[in-house]
C-alpha positions, 0 to 999 in steps of 0.5 A, a space after each residue: 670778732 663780729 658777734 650776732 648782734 653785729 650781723 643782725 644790725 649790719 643786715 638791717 642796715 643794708 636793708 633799709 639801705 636797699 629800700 632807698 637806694 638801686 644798687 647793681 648787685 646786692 650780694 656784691 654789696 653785703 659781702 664788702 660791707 662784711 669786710 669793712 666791718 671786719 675791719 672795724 670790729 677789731 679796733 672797736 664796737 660797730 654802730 649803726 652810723 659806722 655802717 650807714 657812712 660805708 655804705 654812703 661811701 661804697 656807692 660811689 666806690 665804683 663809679 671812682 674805679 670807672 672813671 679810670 677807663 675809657 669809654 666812648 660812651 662815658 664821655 660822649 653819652 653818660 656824662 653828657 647827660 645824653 644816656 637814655 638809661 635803657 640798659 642796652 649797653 649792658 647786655 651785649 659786652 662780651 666780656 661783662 665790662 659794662 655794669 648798670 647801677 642807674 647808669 652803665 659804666 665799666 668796671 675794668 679796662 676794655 682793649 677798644 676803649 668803647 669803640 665796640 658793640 656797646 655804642 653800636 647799639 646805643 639809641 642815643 648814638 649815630 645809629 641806623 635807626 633808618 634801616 631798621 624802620 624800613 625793614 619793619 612793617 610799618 602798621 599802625 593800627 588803634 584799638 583798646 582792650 582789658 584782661 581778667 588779671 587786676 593791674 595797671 590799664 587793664 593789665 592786658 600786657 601781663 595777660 598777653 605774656 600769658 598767653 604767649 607762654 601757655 601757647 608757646 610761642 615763646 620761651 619765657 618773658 623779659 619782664 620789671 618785676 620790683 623789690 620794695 618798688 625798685 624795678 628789677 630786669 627778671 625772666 620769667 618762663 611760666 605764667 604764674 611767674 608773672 604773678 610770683 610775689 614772693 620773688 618780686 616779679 609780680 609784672 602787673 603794676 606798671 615801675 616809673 624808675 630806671 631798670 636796665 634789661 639784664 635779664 635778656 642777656 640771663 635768658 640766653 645763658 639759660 639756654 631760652 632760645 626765644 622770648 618775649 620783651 616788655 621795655 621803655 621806648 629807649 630800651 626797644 629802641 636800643 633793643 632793635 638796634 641789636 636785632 639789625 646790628 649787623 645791617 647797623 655795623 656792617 660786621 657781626 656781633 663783637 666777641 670777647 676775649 674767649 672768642 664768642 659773642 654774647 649769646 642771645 636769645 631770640 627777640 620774638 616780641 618787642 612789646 613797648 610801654 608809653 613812656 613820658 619820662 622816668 625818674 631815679 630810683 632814689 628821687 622816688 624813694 626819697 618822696 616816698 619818705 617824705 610822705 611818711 609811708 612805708 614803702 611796702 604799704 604802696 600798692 600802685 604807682 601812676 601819673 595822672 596830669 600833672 601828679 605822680 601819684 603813690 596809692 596805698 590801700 587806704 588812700 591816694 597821694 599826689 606828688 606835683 611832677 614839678 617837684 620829681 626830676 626826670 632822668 635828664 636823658 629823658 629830655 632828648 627822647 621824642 618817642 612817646 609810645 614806643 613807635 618801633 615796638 610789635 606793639 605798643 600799651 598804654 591807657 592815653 586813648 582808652 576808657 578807664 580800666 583799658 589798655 590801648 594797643 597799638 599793633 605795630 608789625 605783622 607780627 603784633 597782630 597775634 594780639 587779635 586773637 586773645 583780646 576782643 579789641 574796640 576800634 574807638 580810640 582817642 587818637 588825639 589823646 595820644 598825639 597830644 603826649 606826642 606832641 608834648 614830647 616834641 616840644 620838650 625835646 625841642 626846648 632841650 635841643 635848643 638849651 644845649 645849643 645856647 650852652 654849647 653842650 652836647 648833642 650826638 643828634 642821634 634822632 636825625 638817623 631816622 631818615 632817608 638819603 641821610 649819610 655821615 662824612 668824614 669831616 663830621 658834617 652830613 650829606 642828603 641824597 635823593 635817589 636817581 629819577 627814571 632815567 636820570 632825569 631832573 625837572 628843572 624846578 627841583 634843581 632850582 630848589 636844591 640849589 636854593 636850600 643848599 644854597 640856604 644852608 651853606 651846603 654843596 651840590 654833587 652829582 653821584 655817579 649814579 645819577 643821584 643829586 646830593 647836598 654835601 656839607 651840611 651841619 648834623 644841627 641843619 638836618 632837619 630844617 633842610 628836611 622840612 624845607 624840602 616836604 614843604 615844597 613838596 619835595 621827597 628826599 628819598 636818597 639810597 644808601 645802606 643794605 637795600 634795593 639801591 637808585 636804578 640807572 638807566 640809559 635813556 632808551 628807545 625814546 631818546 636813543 637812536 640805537 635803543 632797542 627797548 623803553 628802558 624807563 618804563 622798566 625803570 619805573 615799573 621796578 622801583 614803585 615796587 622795589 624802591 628802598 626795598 631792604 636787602 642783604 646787603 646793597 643791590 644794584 640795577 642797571 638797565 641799557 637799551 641795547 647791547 652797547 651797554 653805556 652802563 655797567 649792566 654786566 657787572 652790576 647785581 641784575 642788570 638788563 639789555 634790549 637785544 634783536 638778533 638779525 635774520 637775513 631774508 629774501 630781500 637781501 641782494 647783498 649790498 653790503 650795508 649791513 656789514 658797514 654799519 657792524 661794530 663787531 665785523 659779523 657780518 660777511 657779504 657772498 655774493 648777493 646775500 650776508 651771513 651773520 656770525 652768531 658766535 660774534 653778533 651781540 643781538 644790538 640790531 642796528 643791520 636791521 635798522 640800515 638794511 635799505 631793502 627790508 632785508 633782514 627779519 628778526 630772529 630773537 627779540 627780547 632781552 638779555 639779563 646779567 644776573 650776580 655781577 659786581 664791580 669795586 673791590 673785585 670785578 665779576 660778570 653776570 650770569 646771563 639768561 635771555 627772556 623774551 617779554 617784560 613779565 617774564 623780567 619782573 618774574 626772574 627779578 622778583 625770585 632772583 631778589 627773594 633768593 638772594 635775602 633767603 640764601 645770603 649770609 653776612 649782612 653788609 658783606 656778602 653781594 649776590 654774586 657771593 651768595 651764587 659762588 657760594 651756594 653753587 650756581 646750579 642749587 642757586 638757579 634752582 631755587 629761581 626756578 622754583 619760586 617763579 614756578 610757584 607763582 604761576 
């Protein structure tokens, strides 16, 4: 039998043993020590160094039982030293398979092996990390600024998410609090929880260790239904990859045995730390011990330079950085101040006592109304960490590849034109010029890189030039090669406002009716790489010929001039020659035109050698919902008479279809028309073009 001094010297060893080390789930923790302590009592006296060797032995425990299963990640992230550590795994598994012990693993065997939502997300995967910039709002703008609460830079973060709570705009708060310093994921749903000290969620004081982001996945147990979310670079990277997962996948949330995705709360703010790097848990700890300071009596941790340093109320201990070693997936990041946040904190740019605040997003502005910001940041303060971030991420890249380790070369899905083949090669794709028309210097420096790079050249169907067959490793030197030319690789691929195709129209074309480059160029500087629902496409011909699929294409556009037969006419005949579609008939001395037969192309106008037709309608028909592929469907036609009312309909077609379309990545315009109705559809068109007259 266990008696009480056996429990009373269990439990302090499990709690000093809780100081040095992170371990996922305490409670997990005590109740199998309790077991093998049960064992062993039976068969004689517990001591202290019985118990320490259990737990030095349990820690490894599970780590033994998930190296029975597969998993993508384990092998292509985790033990490739590849893991950013960010936890993201971790929230979206829907059957809770994925643990996070200062690293993700799984605990039982997954039916996709891996291949599921976990590595969808993962920042450190081939990810769309360009379509998730491109439908951010892309602001960047400096300032710095200081609360009323004591803590780290000012503690302008722990103030803000007061604010937030108080004001409700947020449900609660996805904050690291710490137990004796190790960073523990908490939600908070008050504002004095911020501050609670008593159950460790004290936000004021900024972690160095890893932590994962658990409690995002607890609050939307919890029922939160919007929140607020303090992370790392890597964990806000990781964190927008589940907010556009399905423009990312192509499909929805992955669901789980019991037929339902894991329920998340609302991302309503991405607030991003600066982040050098962070360490493990126990490499901390143990430099803690070294100094001979008991954990509890550290009341602030912070990097200054090139020391780690751990203050105590009496005094300030540097540790070199040399001699900590970072989280070695902290070597692949480049991303020094969280460029994909609402906004981003720090104190690099900023007086002491200040945080800087860098607003990120149209939403992020909100800031401006709890703090007085200053303008005068140390801009260069900041690119300097950038830059040090970069030439350590390039010396990593550089090792792995002398050492034939792995890279997944994740930070490469960042731009445009970038698209995956199937021989684990990329391709790069500029989107088609108006009209289709190249200068022959940026042919010659295509084929001079491609040629550089080993690469092959291909014209798409959709007048777009592509290099195919190029290494993931060569991406960005081919990039770089082309914007020192002066070159833009801008290629359209993914949920977005795709290249526009365009005949060569009235200027080149004896049969066009209309300057289809002009309207080319008119809609892309507006709408080029704009994000959609899905991918949307537009055709443009200049008469009704339509040498391009304009009738089966998202919103396609045709010149069109009917004729009207006049005075002059003596009925010669010429205009029922030149008529590809037989609707013109000659009596005597006039013709009659068929306007249930004539398609508006104009061309009796253009022959008649006695000025003997006028012109009854002149504009241009638009085909709206049109689609080919998989399944082929005809436009919604609608004829409008001038350029301004095309820009009008377009603009409230394109706000209709991203307001009223569902699925991203699955369901086109012409999906979204069936099923919403064509008439509620138009409607709505109507009112939105009505609106902004």
């Amino acid at each position: 039998m266990i008696n009480s001094d056996d429990e009373l010297l269990i439990k302090k060893c499990i709690d000093e043993f809780l100081k040095k080390k992170q371990y996922a789930d305490s409670v997990d923790l005590k109740l199998k020590i309790w077991e093998f302590a049960k064992l062993l009592s039976a068969n004689g006296k517990i001591t202290k160094e019985i118990i320490n060797d259990i737990l030095n032995d349990l820690t490894h425990l599970d780590e033994k039982i998930s190296s029975k299963y597969e998993w993508k990640l384990k092998d292509e992230i985790v033990n490739t030293d590849l893991c950013a550590k960010c936890g993201t795994c971790n929230i979206v598994c829907p059957n809770n398979l994925v643990r996070f012990k200062e690293k993700p693993y799984i605990h039982d065997e997954c039916l996709r092996k891996g291949h599921g939502m976990c590595a969808e997300v993962c920042p450190r995967q081939h990810t769309g990390t360009y379509d998730v910039r491109n439908r951010l709002d892309n602001l960047e703008e400096y300032y710095y600024a200081k609360s009323d609460i004591e803590g780290q830079s000012g503690g302008v973060v722990t103030k803000f998410l007061q604010n937030l709570l108080d004001d409700g705009e947020i449900d609660g708060a996805v904050v690291i609090g710490a137990n004796h310093w190790k960073p523990v994921s908490v939600i908070v749903t008050s504002s004095e929880g911020l501050f609670d000290l008593k159950n460790n969620t004290d936000t004021s004081k900024s972690k160095y260790a890893i932590s994962s982001l658990q409690a995002i996945r607890e609050a939307g147990e919890m029922g939160l239904e919007k929140i607020a979310v303090v992370g790392l670079p890597c964990q806000v990277a990781g964190l927008r990859n589940i907010q556009y997962h399905p423009f990312i996948s192509k499909h929805g949330a992955e669901r789980g045995k019991n037929g339902k995705p894991v329920k998340l709360p609302k991302i309503e703010y991405i607030l991003g730390l600066f982040c050098t790097e962070k360490f493990e848990y126990s490499e901390l700890i143990n430099k803690v011990h070294d100094l001979n300071i008991p954990i509890d009596d550290v009341v602030k941790c912070d990097v200054k330079g090139k020391n780690f340093i751990v203050s105590t109320e009496e005094e300030d201990y540097p540790i070199s950085l040399s001699e900590i070693n970072a989280s070695p997936g902290c070597l692949m990041c480049r991303d020094f101040d969280s460029e994909l946040a609402d906004i981003s904190f720090g104190d690099k740019g900023s007086p002491d006592g200040f945080s800087t605040i860098i607003i990120r997003s149209d939403k992020g502005k909100i800031i401006e109304k709890y703090f007085d910001l200053n303008s005068d940041v140390k801009i260069d303060e900041i690119e300097f960490m950038r830059d040090f971030k970069i030439k350590r991420f390039e010396k990593e890249v550089e090792r792995r590849e002398k050492e034939g380790e792995k890279n997944s070369y994740y930070y490469i899905w960042r731009h445009a034109g970038l698209g995956s083949a199937s021989n684990n090669q990329a391709y790069l794709r500029f989107r088609t010029t108006i009209g289709g028309y190249y200068e022959p210097e940026i042919l010659s420096k295509v084929i001079e890189i491609a040629d550089k790079y080993n690469g092959k050249i291909k014209l798409t169907s959709r007048e777009e030039v592509e290099i195919q067959e190029i290494e993931y490793s060569d991406v960005e030197d081919i990039i770089n090669d082309f914007k020192s030319s002066n070159v833009l690789i801008n290629g359209t691929e993914g949920p977005l406002f795709r290249s526009i195709m365009a005949c060569p129209g009235v200027s080149h074309c004896n049969l066009g009716l209309i300057d289809t480059n002009e309207l080319a160029a008119d809609i892309e500087e507006s709408y080029a790489e704009k994000p959609a629902n899905y991918k949307f496409k537009m055709g443009i011909t200049g008469c009704p010929n339509r040498c391009l699929a304009v009738t089966t294409t998202d919103f396609g556009i045709n010149g069109i001039k009917t004729p009207k037969t006049n005075d002059n006419c003596n009925g010669c005949g010429r205009c029922s020659d030149v008529c590809k579609v037989d609707a013109i008939d000659i009596r005597g001395e006039t013709s009659i035109t068929n306007y249930g037969i004539c398609v508006s192309c104009g061309k009796c106008i253009k022959a008649c050698p006695n000025n003997g037709k006028d012109i009854k309608y002149e504009g241009y028909s638009l085909f709206i919902g049109g689609k080919g592929g998989r399944e082929t469907i005809i436009g919604h036609e609608i004829r409008v008479k001038t350029k301004e009312e095309i820009y009008e309909t377009f603009d409230a077609v394109f706000e209709t279809y991203n307001d009223l379309s569902i699925k991203p990545q699955k369901e086109r315009l012409a999906h979204t028309i069936k099923r919403v109705g064509e008439l509620d559809f138009f409607n709505k068109v109507e009112q939105i073009k009505q609106s902004k007259n």
